[in-house]
N, C-alpha and C positions, 0 to 999 in steps of 0.2 A: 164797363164798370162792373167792380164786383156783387153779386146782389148781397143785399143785407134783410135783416126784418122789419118792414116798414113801420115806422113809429116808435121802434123800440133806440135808446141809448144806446151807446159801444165804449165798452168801456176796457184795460186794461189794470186788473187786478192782483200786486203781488198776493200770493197765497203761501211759497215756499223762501228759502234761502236762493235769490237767483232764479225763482219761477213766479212769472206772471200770467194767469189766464186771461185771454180775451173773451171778451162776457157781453151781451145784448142783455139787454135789462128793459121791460116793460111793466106796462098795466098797474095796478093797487088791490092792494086786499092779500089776503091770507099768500105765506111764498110758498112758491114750488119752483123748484133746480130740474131743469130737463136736459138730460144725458144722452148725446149722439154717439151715430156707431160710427164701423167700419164697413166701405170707407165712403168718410163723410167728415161733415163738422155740423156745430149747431143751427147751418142753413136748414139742414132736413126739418125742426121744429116749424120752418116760418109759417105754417098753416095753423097748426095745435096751437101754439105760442100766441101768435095773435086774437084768437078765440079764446084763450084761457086767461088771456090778460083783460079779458072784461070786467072780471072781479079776483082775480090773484094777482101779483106782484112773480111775473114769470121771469126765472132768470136762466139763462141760455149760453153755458161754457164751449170754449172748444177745450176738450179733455188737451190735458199736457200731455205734447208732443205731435198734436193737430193742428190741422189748421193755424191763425194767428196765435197760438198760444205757443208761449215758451217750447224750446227740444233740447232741454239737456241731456247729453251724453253719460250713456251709460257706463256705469263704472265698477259698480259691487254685484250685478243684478236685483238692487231693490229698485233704484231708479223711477221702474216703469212697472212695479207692485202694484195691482189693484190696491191694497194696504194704503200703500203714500198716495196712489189718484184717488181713492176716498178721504185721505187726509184733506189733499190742496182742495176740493168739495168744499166739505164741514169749513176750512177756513174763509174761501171765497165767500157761503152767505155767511160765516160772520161779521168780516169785511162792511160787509152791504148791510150790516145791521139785524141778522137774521139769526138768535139760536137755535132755535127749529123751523123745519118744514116740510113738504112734501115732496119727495123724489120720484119719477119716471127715466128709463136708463133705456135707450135701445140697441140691441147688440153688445160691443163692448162698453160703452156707457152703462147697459146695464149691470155688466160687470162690476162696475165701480159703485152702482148703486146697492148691488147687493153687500158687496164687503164694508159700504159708508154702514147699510141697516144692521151688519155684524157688528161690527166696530164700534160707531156712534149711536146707538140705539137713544140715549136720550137725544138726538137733534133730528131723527126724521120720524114723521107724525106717521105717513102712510111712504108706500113703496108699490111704485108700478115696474115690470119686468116685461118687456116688447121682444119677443122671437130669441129666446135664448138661452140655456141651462148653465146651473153650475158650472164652475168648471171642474171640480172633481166628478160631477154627473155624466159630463159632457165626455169628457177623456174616456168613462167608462161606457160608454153607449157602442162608439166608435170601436169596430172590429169588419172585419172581412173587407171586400169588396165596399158597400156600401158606405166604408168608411173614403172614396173616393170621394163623396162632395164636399168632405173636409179639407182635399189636399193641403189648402194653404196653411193651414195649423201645423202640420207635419214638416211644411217647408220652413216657414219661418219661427218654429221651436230649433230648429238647428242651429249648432254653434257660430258666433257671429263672423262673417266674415262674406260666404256662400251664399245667403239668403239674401244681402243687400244687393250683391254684384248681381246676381239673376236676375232681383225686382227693378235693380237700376238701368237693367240693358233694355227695356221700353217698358217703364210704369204705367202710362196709358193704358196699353194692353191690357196690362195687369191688372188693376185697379177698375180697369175700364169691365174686363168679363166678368166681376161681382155686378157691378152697377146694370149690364144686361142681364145676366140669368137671375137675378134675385129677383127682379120683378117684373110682376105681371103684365100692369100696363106702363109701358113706356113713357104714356102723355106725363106721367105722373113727376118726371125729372125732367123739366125741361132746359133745352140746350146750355143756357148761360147758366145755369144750375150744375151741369154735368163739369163743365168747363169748370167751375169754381173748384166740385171735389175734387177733380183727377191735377188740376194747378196747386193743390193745397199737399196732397198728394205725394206728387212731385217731389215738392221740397221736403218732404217728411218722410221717405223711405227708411233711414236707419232706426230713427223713433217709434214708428209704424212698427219693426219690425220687432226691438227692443219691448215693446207693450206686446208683442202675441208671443217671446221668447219666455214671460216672467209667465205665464199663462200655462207653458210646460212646464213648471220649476217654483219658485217661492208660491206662488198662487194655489198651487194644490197641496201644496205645507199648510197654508194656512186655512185651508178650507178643511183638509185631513184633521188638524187643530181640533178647529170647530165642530167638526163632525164627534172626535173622540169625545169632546165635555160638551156635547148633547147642548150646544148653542142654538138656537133660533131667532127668526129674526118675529118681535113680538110686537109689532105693527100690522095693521092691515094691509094684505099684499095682494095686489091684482097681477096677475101673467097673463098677457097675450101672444098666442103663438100660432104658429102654421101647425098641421098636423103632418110635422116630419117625424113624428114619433111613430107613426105605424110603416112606415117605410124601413125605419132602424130598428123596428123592433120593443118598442120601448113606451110605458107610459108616461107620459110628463108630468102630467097631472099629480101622478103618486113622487115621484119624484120630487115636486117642488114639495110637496106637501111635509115631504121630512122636514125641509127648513123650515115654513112657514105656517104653523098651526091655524092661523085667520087669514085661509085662501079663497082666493076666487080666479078659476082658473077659464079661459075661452081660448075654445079655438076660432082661428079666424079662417076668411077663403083668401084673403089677398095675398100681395106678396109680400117679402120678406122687410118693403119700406113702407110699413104701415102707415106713420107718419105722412107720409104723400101718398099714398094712394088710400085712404079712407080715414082723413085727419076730422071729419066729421065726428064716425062712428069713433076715435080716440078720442074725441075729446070729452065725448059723452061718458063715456068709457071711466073715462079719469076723474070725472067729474063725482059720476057712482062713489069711485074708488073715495075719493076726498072726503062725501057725506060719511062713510060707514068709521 
């Protein structure tokens, strides 16, 4: 059986014209929307998720084009816009009754959560960012050699076609050497966990690929955007991150800081799935973040 988050609802949420997210819904009290990365779905939460639902109202998407949530085909390249997956967001907790709340986004979830805190600044209170930079920061850091632990960005920003066929010829593989090199301890994904992302996976290679295509292309338009009219995101913002900045060269720190005037920035020791392997030390984390 597929695992799910114990105690939480599952729910199936239109949010777009022909897009539904699939959504775990828990706990009571103040909301908070937790954003899974790549690759993954909103199983990586089932630790934080359940602890945070002791006193929030935690709600847990699989981003369009993951997991059980809708994969509409790409067409104009906005499709799979950070822009429109912080749109289907904001409309999802509205849906559920919610005009504001708290965001945490990991990877590209985080993504989404930072363009919802551009975008929708009246509906997120606070904003957490888990191992991840802009993407106009991110594109800029990336140079020489060292930009080798990026490969996959560079594959699948390629024109459509190339990039599916390769990932299609054994996604396991594919999928599978994030889910080993990112992290640290192994225990921390366990088998029928693994099983879940790399099946979800699977089925989602063109959407998958569509979401890190719009990441080369509309996505640094509109973050270029944002950067020229000195936007920010004027919530409290907590980053947690690996220190892959001293390896590329680069501060994070100062970097988020451009966007985010009310930061608070840690670096962490684990790996790259925080969420499972130190959903403890996140949830306190988040928790921080929520009082301020």
């Amino acid at each position: 059986m597929t695992p799910v988050i114990a105690g939480f609802d599952h729910h199936r949420v239109p949010v777009a014209d022909g897009v539904s997210l699939y959504t775990a819904v828990g706990g009571s009290g103040p909301p908070v929307v937790l954003l899974h990365g790549f690759p993954q779905t909103h199983l990586m939460w089932r630790h934080v998720a359940a602890d945070l639902a002791a006193d929030h109202t935690v709600i847990c998407p699989d981003l369009r084009g993951y997991g059980a949530s809708d994969k509409p085909a790409e067409t104009d390249g906005s499709g799979y816009a950070k822009r429109t997956m912080a749109a289907d967001i904001v409309a999802l907790a509205r849906a559920l009754g919610h005009e504001r709340f708290a965001l945490a986004g990991h990877d590209r979830g985080a993504l989404v959560a930072f363009r919802a805190g551009l975008d929708h600044p009246e509906t997120a209170t606070h904003l957490a960012s888990l191992d991840v930079l802009p993407t106009l920061d991110m594109w800029d850091v990336m140079h020489g050699v060292t930009a080798a632990v990026g490969f996959h960005l560079y594959l699948m920003a390629q024109p459509p076609g190339l990039p599916e066929r390769m990932i299609s010829a054994d996604p396991d593989a594919f999928f599978g050497h994030f889910l080993d090199i990112w992290t640290a301890d192994r225990r921390a994904i366990p088998d029928e966990v693994r099983v879940a992302y790399l099946t979800a996976c699977r089925e989602a290679v063109p959407s998958i690929v569509a979401d890190y295509r719009a990441s080369a292309g509309v996505d640094i338009e509109h973050d270029r955007a944002d950067r020229e009219a000195g936007n920010t995101l004027w919530m409290p913002v907590s980053v947690l991150q690996q220190d892959w900045g001293a390896a590329l060269g680069f501060d994070a720190a100062e970097l988020w800081r451009a966007w985010a005037p009310d930061l608070r920035h840690t670096t962490v020791t684990c790996g790259h799935f925080m969420a499972e392997e130190a959903p403890d030390d996140l949830a306190k984390e988040l928790r921080e973040l929520f009082a301020r």
